[in-house]
N, C-alpha and C positions, 0 to 999 in steps of 0.2 A: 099680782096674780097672773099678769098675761107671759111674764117673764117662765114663772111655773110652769105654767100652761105648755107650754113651747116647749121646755123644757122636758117635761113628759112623754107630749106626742113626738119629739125626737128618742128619747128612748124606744118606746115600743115600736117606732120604725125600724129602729137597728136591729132589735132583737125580734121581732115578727116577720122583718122582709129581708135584711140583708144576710142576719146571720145563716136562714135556710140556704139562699143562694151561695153564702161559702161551703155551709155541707153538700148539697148536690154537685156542687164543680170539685171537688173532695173527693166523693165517691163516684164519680163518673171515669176520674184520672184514672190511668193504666199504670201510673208508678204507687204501686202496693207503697215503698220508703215514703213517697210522698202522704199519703195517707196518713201512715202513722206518725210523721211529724207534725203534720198541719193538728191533726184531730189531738193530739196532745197538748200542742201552745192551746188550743181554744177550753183544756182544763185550767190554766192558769189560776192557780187559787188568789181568794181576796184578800188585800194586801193587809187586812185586820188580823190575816192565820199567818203570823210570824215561821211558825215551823215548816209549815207545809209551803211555804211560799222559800224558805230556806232550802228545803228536800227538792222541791221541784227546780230551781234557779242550777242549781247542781248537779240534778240525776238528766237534766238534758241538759248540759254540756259537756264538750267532747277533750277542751283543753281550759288552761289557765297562765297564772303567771305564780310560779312557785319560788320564795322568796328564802335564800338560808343566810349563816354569817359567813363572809368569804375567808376563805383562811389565805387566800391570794393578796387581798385588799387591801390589807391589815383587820378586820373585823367589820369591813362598811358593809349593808346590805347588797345582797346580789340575787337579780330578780331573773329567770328564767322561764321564757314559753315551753311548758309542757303538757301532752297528752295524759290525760287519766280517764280513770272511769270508777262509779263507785258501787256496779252491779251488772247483770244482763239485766236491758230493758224489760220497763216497768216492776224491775227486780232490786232497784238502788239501796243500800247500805248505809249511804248518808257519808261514808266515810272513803276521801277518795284514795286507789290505790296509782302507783306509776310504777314506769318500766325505764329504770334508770340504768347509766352504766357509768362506772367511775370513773371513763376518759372524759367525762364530762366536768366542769365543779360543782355542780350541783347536788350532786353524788358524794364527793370528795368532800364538799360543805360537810356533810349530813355526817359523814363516817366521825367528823374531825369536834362536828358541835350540832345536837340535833334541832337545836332553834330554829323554826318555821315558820310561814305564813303560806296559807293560799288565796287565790281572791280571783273569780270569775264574776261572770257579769251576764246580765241576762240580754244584753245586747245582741249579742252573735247566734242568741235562739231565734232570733227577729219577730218578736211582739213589743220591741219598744217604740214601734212605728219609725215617726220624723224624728220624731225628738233625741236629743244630745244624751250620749251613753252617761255624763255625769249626772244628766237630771235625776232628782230621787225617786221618781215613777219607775223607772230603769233599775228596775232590783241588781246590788252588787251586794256580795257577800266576801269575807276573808275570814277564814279560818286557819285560828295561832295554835300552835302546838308545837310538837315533836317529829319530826320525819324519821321513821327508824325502819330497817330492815325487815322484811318478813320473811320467819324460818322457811326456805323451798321446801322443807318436806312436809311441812303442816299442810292441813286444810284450808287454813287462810290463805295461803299461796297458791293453792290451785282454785279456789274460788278465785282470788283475784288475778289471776292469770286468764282464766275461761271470760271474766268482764273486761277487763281489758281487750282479748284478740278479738270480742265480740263488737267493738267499739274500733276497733282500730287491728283491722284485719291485716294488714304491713305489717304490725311487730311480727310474727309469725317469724317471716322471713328477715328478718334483722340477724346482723350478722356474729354467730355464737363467740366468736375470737374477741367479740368486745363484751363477753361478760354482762348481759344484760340481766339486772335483779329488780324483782319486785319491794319496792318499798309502801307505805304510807301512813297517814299525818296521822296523829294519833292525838284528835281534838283536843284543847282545851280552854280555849274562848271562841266566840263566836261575834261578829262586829257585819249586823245585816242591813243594808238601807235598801226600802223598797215602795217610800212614799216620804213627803215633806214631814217634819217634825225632830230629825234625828233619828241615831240609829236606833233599833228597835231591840227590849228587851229579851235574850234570848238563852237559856242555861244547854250544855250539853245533852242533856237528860233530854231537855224538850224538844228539841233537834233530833235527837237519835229514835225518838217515841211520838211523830209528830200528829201523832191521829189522838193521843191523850192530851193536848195541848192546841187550845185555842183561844188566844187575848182581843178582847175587843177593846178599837182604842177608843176611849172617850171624844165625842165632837165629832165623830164620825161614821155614818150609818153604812150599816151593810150594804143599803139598796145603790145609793150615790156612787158607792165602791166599784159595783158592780157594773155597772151601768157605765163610768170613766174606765174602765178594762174592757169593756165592750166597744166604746168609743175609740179609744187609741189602737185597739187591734185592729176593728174595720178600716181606721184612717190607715193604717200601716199597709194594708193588702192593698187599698186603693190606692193611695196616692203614695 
């Protein structure tokens, strides 16, 4: 019981005393960016919302490592760091687009065989605190599918064009003689780890629709959830 006990009045400490003092030093800051990235990590949904913890691990991040078959290699995987984006903030799609050009292979992969992967990590948003990017608290996701081209003259091309320079204000100016085209992954599994147990079960649909979908996992309560997300964000700002 004293263990409990402890237990608790640490809780309501973090959340009564510290977390105010992160929103006042928040909104006091002059950098508006700052603002809005700090007071977004502090939505981080609970890692019992498979989707929404999918949608969010995603929609704030800026890059990844995008994975095709090398037609260079003989067919061995070939992993590449790229920018994407998969909406204008707080506007995300769930489905990421990039700004690829064919001097690249990456590009060359995709024309020749569209077999994908993408896999970002909630690391680089920086609420994984201290802890090691492999740990399972460290939401990482990869999403398998298809990399395919999008028509320039559709509306999927200019939505995904406007999220992208919106994200990544340089392409703009990237240079037209390399042919930069908008592609993206056009889901078809999903493979999310965002807490001990393995990975977590997730359909495209429920991904794509995350506000209709929410699994609670057995053995594990809401409040405790919430409460170790509280913890590790505060430990992460502090120390």
């Amino acid at each position: 019981m004293g263990i409990i006990n402890i237990n608790i009045n640490i809780n309501k400490v973090l959340y009564h005393v510290l977390v105010p003092l992160v929103f006042f030093y928040l909104l006091s800051s002059s950098d508006s960016v700052v603002h809005a990235r700090y007071l977004s990590r502090l939505t981080k949904p609970d890692p019992n919302n498979a989707a929404a913890t999918a949608r969010w691990v995603v929609s704030l991040n800026s890059w990844g490592v995008l994975n095709t078959i090398s037609i260079d290699l003989g067919g061995a995987p070939f992993g590449n760091v790229v920018s994407f984006s998969d909406g204008l903030p707080k506007e995300g799609s769930g489905i990421p687009y990039f700004y690829l050009t064919a001097l690249d292979p990456t590009a060359r992969n995709a024309f020749k065989d569209q077999r994908a992967s993408f896999t970002v990590s909630e690391y680089p948003i920086g609420t994984c605190g201290q802890i090691d990017p492999e740990n399972p608290t460290c939401s990482k996701i990869t999403l398998t599918g298809k990399l395919k081209l999008v028509d320039e003259k559709s509306k999927e091309a200019e939505f995904a064009k406007n999220a992208l320079f919106a994200k990544h204000p340089e392409m703009k100016g990237w240079p037209q003689d390399h042919d930069f085209q908008v592609f993206k992954l056009e889901i078809e599994d999903i493979f999310l780890i965002d807490w001990f147990g393995g990975p977590k079960p997730l359909t495209v649909e429920q991904y794509l629709h995350p506000h209709m979908y929410r699994a609670l996992i057995p053995g594990r309560g809401a409040s405790s959830n919430q409460s170790s997300s509280w913890r590790s964000f505060i430990s992460g700002l502090l120390f």
